[in-house]
C-alpha atoms as one frame of an Amber mdcrd trajectory, in Angstrom:
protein
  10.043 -32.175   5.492  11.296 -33.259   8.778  12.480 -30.407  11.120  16.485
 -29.632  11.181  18.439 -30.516  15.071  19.317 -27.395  16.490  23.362 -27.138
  15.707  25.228 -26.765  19.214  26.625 -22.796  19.070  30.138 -22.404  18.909
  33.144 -22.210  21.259  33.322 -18.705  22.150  37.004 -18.946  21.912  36.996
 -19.905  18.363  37.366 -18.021  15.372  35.791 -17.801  11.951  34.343 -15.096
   8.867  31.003 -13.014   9.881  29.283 -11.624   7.260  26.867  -8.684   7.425
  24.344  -6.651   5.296  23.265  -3.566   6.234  19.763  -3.516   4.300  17.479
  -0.547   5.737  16.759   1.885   8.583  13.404   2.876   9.581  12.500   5.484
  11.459  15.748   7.498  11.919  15.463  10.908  13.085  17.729  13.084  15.260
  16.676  14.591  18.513  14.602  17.036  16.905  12.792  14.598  15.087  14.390
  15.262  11.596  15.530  13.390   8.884  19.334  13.129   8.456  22.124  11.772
   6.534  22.103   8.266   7.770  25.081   5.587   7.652  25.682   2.269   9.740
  29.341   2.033  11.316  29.975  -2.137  11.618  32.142  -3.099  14.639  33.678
  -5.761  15.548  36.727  -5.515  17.938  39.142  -3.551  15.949  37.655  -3.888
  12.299  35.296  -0.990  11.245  33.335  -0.541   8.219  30.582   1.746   6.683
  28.096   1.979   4.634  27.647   4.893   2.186  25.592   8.214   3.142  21.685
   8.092   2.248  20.853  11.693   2.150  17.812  13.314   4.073  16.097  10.008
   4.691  13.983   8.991   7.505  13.963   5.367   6.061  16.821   4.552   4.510
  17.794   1.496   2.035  21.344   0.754   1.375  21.871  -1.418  -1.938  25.957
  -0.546  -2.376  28.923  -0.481  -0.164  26.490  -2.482   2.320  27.706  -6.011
   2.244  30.988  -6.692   4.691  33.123  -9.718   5.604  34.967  -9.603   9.059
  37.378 -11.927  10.556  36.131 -12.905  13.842  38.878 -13.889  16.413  37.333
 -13.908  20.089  34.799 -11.352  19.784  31.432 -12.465  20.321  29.571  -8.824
  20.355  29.269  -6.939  16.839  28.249  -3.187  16.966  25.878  -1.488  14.925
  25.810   2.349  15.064  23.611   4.563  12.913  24.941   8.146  12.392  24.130
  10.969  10.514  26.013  13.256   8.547  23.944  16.281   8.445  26.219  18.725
  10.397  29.254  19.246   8.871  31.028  19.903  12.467  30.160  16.840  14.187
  27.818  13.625  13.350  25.540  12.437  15.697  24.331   8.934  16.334  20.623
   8.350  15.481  21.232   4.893  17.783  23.105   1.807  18.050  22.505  -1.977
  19.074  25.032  -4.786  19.669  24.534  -8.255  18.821  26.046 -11.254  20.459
  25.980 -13.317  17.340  27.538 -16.395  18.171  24.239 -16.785  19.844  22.764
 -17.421  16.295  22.754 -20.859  14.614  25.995 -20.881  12.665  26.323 -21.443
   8.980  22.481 -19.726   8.309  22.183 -16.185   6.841  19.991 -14.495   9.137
  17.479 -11.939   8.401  16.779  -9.173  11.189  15.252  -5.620  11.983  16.078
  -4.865  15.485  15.167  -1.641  17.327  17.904   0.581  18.383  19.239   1.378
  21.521  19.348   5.319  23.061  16.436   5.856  19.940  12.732   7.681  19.565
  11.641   4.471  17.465  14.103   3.768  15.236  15.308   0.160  13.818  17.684
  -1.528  11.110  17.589  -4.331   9.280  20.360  -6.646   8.253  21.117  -9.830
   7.503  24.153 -11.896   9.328  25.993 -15.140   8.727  28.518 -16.581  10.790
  31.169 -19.427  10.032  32.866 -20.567  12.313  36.647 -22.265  11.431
């Protein structure tokens, strides 16, 4: 099967749907090296969504309220931010990454398990699509 021509990226002015699943975390401990209440927090510009609480897991897999559809205007970065809900007083962030996905090749689900930033070792995986108009 011949090989595919590399689609040109996007305008970054233009707009379109990004879709993301939050699959699994691996790795996420707090400070102290324990196991918390993880859940992903999905950014982009003013749209926020999250996934449900996995409780007292170190390696987390998220198979309901994972799956979200944003409307992408000119944002180009998406945040990822993995918290925990152990304390009841405040939630701390196990780590976070941001991904300039109109870097991606549009119109392609893409599968990934990045490491995250101000983390021991920790990473998530997720898929993303994005469509531009």
């Amino acid at each position: 099967q011949p090989a595919q021509p590399a689609q040109p990226a996007p305008s970054t002015s233009g707009g379109g749907t990004l879709h993301v699943v939050v699959l699994a975390g691996h790795n996420l401990t707090d400070a102290k090296g324990k196991a918390g209440d993880p859940y992903v927090v999905v950014t982009l510009g003013s749209q926020e969504h999250k996934t449900s609480v996995v409780e007292s897991e170190i390696n987390p897999v998220w198979k309901s309220k994972n799956s979200f559809t944003l409307v992408v205007t000119s944002e180009a970065m998406l945040s990822l931010e993995v918290k925990s809900s152990k304390s009841q007083k405040q939630e701390s962030i196990l780590g976070w990454m941001p991904m300039d996905f109109r870097s991606l090749v549009p119109n392609v689900t893409h599968q990934r398990r990045d490491a995250l930033m101000e983390c021991n070792k920790g990473e998530l995986s997720f898929s993303v699509c994005f469509q531009p108009n």
